[in-house]
N, C-alpha and C positions, 0 to 999 in steps of 0.2 A: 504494500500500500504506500503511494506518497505522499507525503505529508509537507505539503506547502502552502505556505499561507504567507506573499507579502506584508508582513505588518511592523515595518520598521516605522516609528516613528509616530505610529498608530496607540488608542489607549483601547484596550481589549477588558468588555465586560463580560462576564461570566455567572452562569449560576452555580448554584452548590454542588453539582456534577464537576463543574471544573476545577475546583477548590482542590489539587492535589499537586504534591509538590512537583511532580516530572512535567506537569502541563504548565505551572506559573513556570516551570525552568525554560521549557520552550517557546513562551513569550516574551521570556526578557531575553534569551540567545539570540530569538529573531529579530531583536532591536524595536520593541515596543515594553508599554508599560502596563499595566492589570488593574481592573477594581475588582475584587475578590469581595464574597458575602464572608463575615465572621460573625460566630454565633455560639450563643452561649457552651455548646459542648467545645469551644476553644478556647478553655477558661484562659490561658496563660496569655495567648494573642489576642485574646476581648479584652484582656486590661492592658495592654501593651497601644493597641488601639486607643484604647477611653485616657489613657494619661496622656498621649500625643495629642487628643482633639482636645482635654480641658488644657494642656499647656497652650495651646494655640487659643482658646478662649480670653486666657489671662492676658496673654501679650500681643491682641491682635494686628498691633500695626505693623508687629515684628513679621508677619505672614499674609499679608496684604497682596501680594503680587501673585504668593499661591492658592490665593482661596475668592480674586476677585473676577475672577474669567469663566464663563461656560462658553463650550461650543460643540456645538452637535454636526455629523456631519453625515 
């Protein structure tokens, strides 16, 4: 089977099917980046998550350039 998919550059969403680590390996190889679902049976990387989004909470201007863009495409 071949497995290509141009996605350099691309941001790749995914459902909880795809949440495993050989498939996020092969979207950051292919030179793109992931949203992954995290949830609660990921107790270690649910709170590894929630302290990144409340530290970005506290000091939001320090992360303004990351958090002030949507674009769909």
């Amino acid at each position: 089977m071949r497995r290509a998919l141009l996605l350099k550059g691309a941001i790749v969403t995914i459902d909880a099917m795809g949440c495993q680590r050989s498939i996020a390996e092969r979207i950051v190889t292919a030179g793109a980046d992931y949203v992954l679902a995290c949830k609660g049976n990921q107790g270690t990387m649910l709170g590894r998550v929630q302290t990144a989004f409340d530290a970005m909470e506290r000091v939001p201007l320090a992360y303004a350039d990351y958090t002030s863009e949507h674009r769909e495409v």
